[in-house]
C-alpha positions in Angstrom: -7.7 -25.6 130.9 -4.1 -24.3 130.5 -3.1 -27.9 132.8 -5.4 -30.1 130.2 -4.0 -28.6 127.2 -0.2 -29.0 128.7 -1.0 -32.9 129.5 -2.4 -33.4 126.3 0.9 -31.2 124.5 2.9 -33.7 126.8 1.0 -36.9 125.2 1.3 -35.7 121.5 4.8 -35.9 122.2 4.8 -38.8 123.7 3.1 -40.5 121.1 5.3 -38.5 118.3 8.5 -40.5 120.4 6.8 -43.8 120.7 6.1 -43.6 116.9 9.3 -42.1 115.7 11.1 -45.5 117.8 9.2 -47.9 116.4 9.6 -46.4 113.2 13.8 -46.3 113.7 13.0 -49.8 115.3 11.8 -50.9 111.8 14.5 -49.2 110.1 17.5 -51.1 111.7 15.6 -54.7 111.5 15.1 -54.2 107.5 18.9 -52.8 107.5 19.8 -55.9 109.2 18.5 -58.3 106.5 20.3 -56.3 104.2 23.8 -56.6 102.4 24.7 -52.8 101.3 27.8 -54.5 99.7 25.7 -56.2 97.3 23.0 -53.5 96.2 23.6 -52.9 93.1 20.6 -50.4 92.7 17.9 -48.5 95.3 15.3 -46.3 94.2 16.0 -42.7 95.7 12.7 -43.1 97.8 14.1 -46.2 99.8 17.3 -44.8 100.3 16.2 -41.9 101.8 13.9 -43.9 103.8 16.7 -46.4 105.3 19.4 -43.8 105.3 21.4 -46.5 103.1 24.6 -45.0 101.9 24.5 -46.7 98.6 26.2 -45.7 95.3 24.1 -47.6 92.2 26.1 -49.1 89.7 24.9 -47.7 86.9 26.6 -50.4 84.2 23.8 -52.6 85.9 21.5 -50.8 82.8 24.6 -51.0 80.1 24.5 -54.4 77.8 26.9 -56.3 78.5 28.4 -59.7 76.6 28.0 -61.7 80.0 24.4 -61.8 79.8 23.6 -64.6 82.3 25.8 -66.0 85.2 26.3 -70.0 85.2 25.2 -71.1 88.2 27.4 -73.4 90.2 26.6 -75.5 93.1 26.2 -73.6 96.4 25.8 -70.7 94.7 23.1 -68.2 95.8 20.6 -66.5 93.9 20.5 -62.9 93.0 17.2 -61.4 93.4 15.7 -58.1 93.1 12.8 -56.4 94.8 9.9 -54.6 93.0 7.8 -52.5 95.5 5.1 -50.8 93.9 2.1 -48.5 96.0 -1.3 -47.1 94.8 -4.3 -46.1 96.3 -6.2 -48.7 93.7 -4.6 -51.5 95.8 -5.2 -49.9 99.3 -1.4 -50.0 99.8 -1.1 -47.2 101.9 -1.2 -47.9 105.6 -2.8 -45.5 107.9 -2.2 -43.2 105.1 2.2 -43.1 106.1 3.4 -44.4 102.5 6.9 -45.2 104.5 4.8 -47.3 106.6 3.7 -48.8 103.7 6.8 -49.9 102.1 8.4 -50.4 105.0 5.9 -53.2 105.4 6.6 -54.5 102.1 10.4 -54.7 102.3 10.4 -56.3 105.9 7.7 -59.3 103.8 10.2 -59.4 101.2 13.3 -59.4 103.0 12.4 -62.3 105.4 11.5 -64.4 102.8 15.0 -63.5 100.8 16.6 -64.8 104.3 14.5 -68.2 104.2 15.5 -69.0 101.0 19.1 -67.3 101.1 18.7 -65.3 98.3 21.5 -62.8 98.0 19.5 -59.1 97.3 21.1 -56.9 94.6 18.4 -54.3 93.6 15.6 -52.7 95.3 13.6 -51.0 93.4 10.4 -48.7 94.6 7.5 -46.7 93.2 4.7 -44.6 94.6 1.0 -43.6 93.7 1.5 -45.3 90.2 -1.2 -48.0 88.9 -0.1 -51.1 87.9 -1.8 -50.6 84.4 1.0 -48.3 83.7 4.0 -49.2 81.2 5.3 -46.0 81.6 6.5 -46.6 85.4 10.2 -45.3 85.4 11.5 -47.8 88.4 9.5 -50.7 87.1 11.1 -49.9 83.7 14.5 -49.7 85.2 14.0 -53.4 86.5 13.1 -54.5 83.3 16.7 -53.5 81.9 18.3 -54.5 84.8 17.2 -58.1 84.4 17.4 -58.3 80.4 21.4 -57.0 81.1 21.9 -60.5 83.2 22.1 -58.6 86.7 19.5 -61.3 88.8 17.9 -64.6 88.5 14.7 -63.6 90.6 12.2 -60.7 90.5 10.1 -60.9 93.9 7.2 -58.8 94.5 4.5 -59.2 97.3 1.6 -60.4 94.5 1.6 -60.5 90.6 -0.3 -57.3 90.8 2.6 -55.1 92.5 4.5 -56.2 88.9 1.5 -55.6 86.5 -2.2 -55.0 86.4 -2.0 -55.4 82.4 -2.7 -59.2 80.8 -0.6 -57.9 77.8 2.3 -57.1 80.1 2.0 -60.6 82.1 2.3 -62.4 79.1 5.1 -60.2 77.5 8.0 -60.7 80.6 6.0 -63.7 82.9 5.9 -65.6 80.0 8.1 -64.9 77.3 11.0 -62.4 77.9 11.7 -63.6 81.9 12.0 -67.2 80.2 14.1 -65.8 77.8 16.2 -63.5 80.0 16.6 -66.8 82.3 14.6 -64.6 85.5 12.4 -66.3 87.6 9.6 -64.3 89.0 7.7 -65.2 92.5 4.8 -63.1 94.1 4.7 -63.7 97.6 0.7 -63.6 98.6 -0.6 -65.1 95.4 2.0 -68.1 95.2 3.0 -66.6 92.1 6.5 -68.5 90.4 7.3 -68.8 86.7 9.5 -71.7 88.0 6.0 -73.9 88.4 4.9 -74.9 85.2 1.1 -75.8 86.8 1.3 -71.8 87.7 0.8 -70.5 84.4 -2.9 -70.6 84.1 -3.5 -69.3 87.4 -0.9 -66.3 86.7 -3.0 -65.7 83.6 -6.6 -65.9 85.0 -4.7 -64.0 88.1 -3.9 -61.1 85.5 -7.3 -61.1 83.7 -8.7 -60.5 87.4 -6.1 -57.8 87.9 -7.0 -56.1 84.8 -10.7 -56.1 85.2 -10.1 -54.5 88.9 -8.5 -51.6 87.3 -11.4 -51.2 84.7 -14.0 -51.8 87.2 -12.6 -49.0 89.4 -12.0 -46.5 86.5 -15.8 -47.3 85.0 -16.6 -46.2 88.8 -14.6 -43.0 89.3 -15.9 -41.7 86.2 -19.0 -42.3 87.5 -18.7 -40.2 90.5 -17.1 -38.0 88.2 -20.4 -37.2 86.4 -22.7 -37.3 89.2 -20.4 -34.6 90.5 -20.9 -32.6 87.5 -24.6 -33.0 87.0 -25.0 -31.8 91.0 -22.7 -28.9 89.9 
């Protein structure tokens, strides 16, 4: 017994190493893809996470009178990062949120490289619905690219910007045009810079929208059964 339980001590450990490498593993390959010099802004949560030593620029949410940067020939786009978890949208991997946005930023991050994009701002929330106006990071973007800090917003769908038709339609299609920001969601084929794309954006954020009333019709469902049952 006392043998059994010391093997099986040994391979929790084991498996505590193996997991803690990979994880470090992880770490260094979305570190490498990354230019600290020109982060302008990380959310506390993925700092921590990537140990970056990084010191936001907080003028990056000042108005400034250069409000958009005229862009030359073989210059490179900024671009900034919206990462954004909830149990709604099954995010979480194996329940480790640092899994989970670890995951996002490595799908992000590769495709910043194939298209040479220069990354300036990451910014990160967790357990918030995309229904929400209220989200503090998200709204920190929002400023960010009205003050002329990026051409590009990229998120891994439409859905990790907004789950609210009202709020697609407010920055996808009227304030991003005006701040001169592009926007591009990775698994939907998502980009404001396809004019064809807007009516699958919109019937993309109807669909959204219903999801999150379909799953709140539901919970309060289970919410009364629960009650009724006592």
């Amino acid at each position: 017994m006392i043998i059994n339980e010391f093997k099986e001590g040994e391979n929790n450990n084991h498996r505590k190493n193996s997991s803690k490498e990979a994880d470090d593993s992880e770490v260094q390959r979305i570190k490498s893809h990354l230019d600290v010099t020109n982060l302008k802004y990380v959310s506390d949560n993925v700092r921590f996470l990537l140990k970056l030593n990084v010191v936001n620029d907080n003028e990056c949410f000042e108005k400034n009178n250069n409000h958009f940067r005229v862009i030359g020939q073989g210059d490179r786009y900024r671009v900034i990062l919206y990462i954004r978890l909830s149990v709604e949208d099954g995010d979480v991997i194996d329940g480790d949120v640092s899994k989970s946005i670890r995951n996002q930023l490595l799908i992000l991050l590769d495709e910043c490289e194939k298209r040479n994009w220069v990354v300036v701002g990451i910014f990160c929330e967790e357990g918030i619905s995309g229904a929400d106006d209220n989200r503090t990071e998200w709204n920190k973007s929002l400023r960010f690219c009205e003050y002329g800090n990026t051409e590009i917003v990229l998120c891994k769908s439409q859905s990790r910007f907004s789950r609210s038709m009202e709020m697609i339609e407010k920055y996808l299609h009227n304030e991003f045009m005006t701040w001169n920001v592009r926007f591009v969601g990775l698994v939907d084929s998502t980009d404001t810079s396809v004019v064809g794309n807007k009516k699958t954006r919109q019937i993309n954020g109807l669909v959204n929208e219903w999801q999150v009333e379909d799953q709140s019709i539901n919970i309060r469902a289970v919410l009364k059964n629960k009650q009724s049952n006592g």
